[in-house]
C-alpha positions as CSV (number, residue, x, y, z in Angstrom):
1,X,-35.9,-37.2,7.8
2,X,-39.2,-35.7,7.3
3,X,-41.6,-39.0,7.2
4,X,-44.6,-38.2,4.1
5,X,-48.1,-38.6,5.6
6,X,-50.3,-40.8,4.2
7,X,-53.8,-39.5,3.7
8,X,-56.7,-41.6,5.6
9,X,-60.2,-42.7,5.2
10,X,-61.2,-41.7,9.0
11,X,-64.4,-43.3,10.0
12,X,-66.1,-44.6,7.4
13,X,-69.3,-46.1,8.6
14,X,-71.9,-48.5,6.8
15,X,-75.2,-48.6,8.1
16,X,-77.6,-51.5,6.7
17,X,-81.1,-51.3,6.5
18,X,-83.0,-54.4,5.1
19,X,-86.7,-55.0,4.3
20,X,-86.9,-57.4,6.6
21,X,-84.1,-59.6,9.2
22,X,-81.8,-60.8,6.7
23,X,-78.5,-62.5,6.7
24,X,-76.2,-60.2,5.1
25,X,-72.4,-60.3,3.8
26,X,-70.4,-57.3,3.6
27,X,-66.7,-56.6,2.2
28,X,-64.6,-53.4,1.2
29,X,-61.6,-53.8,-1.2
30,X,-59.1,-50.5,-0.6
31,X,-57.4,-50.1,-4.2
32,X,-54.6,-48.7,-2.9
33,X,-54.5,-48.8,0.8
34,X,-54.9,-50.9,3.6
35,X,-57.5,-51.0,6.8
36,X,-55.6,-49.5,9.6
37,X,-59.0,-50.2,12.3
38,X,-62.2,-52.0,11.8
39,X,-64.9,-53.2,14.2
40,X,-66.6,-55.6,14.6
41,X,-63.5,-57.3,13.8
42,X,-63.5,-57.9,9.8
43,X,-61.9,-61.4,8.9
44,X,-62.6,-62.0,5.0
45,X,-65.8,-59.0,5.6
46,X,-68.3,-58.9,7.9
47,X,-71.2,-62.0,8.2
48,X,-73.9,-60.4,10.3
49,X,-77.9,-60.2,10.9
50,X,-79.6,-56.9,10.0
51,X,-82.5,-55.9,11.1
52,X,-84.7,-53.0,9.4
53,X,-84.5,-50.5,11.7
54,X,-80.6,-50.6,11.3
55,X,-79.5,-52.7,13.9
56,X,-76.8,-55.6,13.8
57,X,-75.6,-58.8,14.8
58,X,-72.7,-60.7,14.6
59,X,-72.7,-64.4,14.9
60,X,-71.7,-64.0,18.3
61,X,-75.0,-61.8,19.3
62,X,-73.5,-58.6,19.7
63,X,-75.2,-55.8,18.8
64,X,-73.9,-52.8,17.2
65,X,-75.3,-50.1,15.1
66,X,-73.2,-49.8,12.6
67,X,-70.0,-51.8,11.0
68,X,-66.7,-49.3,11.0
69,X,-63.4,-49.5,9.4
70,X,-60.4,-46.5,8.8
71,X,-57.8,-47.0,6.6
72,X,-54.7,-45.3,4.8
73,X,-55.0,-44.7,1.0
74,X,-53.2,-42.6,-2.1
75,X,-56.4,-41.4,-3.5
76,X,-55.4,-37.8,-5.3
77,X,-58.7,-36.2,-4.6
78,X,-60.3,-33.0,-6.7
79,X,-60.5,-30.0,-4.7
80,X,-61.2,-27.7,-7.5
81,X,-65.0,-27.6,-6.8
82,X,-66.3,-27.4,-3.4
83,X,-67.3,-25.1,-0.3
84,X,-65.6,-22.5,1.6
85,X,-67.0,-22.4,5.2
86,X,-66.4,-20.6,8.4
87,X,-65.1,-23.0,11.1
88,X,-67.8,-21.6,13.2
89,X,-70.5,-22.4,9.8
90,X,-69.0,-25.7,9.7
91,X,-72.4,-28.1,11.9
92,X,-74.8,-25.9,10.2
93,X,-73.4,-26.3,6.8
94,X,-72.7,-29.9,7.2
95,X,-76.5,-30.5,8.7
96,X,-78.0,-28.6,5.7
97,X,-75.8,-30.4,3.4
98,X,-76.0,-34.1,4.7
99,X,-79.8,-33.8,4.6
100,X,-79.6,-33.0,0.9
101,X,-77.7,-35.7,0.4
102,X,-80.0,-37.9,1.6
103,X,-78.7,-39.0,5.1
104,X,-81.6,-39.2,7.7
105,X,-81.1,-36.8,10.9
106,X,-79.6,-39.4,13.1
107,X,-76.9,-40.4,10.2
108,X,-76.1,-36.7,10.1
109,X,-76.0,-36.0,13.3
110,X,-73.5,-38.6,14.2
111,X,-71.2,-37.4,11.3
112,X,-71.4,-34.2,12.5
113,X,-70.3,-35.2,16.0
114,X,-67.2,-36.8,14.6
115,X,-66.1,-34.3,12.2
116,X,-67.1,-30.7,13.9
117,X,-64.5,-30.8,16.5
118,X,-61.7,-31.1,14.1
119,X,-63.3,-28.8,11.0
120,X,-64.7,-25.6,14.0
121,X,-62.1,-24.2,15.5
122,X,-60.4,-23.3,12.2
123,X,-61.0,-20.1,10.3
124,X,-62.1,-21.8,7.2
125,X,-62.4,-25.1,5.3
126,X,-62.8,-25.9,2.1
127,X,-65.4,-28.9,2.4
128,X,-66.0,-30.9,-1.1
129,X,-67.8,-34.4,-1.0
130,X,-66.0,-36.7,-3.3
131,X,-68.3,-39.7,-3.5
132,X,-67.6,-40.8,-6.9
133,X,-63.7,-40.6,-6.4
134,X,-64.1,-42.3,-3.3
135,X,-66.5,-45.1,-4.6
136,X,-64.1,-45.7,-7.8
137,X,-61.4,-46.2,-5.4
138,X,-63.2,-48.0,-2.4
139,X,-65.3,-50.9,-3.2
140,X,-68.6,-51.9,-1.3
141,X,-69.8,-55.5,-2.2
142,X,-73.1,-56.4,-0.2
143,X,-74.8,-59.6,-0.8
144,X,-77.2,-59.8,-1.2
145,X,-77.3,-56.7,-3.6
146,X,-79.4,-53.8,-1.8
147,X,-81.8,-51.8,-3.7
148,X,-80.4,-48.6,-3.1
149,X,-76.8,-47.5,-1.9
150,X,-75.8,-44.0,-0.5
151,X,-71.6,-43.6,-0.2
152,X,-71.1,-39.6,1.5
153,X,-67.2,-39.1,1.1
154,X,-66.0,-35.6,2.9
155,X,-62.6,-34.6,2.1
156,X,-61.8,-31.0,3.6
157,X,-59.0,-28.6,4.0
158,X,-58.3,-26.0,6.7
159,X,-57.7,-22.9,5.6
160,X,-56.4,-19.6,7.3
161,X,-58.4,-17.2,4.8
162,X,-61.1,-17.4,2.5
163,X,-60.8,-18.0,-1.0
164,X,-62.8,-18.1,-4.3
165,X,-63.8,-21.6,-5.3
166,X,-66.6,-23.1,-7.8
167,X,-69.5,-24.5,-5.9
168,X,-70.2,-28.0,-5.8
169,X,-73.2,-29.5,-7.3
170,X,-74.7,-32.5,-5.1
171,X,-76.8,-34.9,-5.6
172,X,-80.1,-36.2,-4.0
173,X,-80.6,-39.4,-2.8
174,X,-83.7,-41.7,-2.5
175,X,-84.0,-44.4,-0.2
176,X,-85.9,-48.0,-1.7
177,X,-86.4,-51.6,-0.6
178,X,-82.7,-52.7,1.0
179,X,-80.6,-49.8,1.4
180,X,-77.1,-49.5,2.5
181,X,-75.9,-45.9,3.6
182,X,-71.6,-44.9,4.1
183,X,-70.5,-41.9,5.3
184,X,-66.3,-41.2,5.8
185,X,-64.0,-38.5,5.0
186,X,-60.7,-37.5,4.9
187,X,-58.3,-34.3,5.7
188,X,-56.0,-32.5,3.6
189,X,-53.8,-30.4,5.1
């Protein structure tokens, strides 16, 4: 019996950056799917200090740098628009893109390091960002309510040859006051 896979969110990460220290409560409701990981351990959502140069605390006093979760879902993502990239295209493309998109360098970099070594080796993949899919079917709730809010969903396919696709249009993003920024993705294979 052939068991069907069910797709993943892998590695989406929320990175708070407040005005000033703030108290800060944060949740995710999965439509359809369920957390499979999170740390800092989520119980209810996360209760922590954030500090405006990104980092945070838990009530305990353990730092981190980000809050992360992964879970399964049966989101039926568009691929219709997108990229087609070169494995070996793959960091620069992603760089180039994610900055467009409004991460800063450090956000993209460490998107990059999670994602190349799965998305370089192969020949090509058709890379679309589905951020409005993803947000529709993934809720944030932060309290309090941040000024600004930047969700980068990646969901690519590897492909063994290239093929004709429409382009993508994407978005720019402007950071104000409180800002919340979540990056993530998904395979399709």
């Amino acid at each position: 019996m052939i068991e069907e896979i069910t797709p993943m969110f892998k590695k989406p990460v929320i990175y708070l950056y407040p005005t000033e220290e703030m108290q800060v409560e944060v949740s995710v409701n999965i439509k359809d799917g369920h957390f499979t990981c999170t740390y800092p351990k989520y119980e209810n959502g996360w209760s922590v200090t954030a500090e405006p140069n990104g980092t945070i605390y838990d009530s305990n006093g353990d730092e981190y740098y980000c809050l992360y979760w992964e879970g399964q879902n049966n989101i039926d993502y568009n691929m219709s628009k997108g990229f087609v990239v070169k494995g070996q295209d793959t960091a620069d493309f992603l760089r180039e893109k994610l900055l467009y998109m409004g991460l800063t360098p450090k956000e993209a970099n460490e998107f990059i390091i999670y994602w190349l070594p799965q998305m370089e080796e192969n020949p090509y993949n058709l890379i679309t960002f589905q951020n409005d899919i993803y947000s529709e079917n993934v809720e944030l709730i932060v309290n309090p309510t941040p000024d600004s809010v930047l969700r980068v969903f990646m969901v690519y396919k590897p492909l063994d040859e290239f093929i004709q696709i429409e382009e993508q249009e994407l978005s720019t993003f402007e950071r104000t006051g409180f800002s919340v920024i979540e990056w993530g993705g998904s395979v399709i294979n």
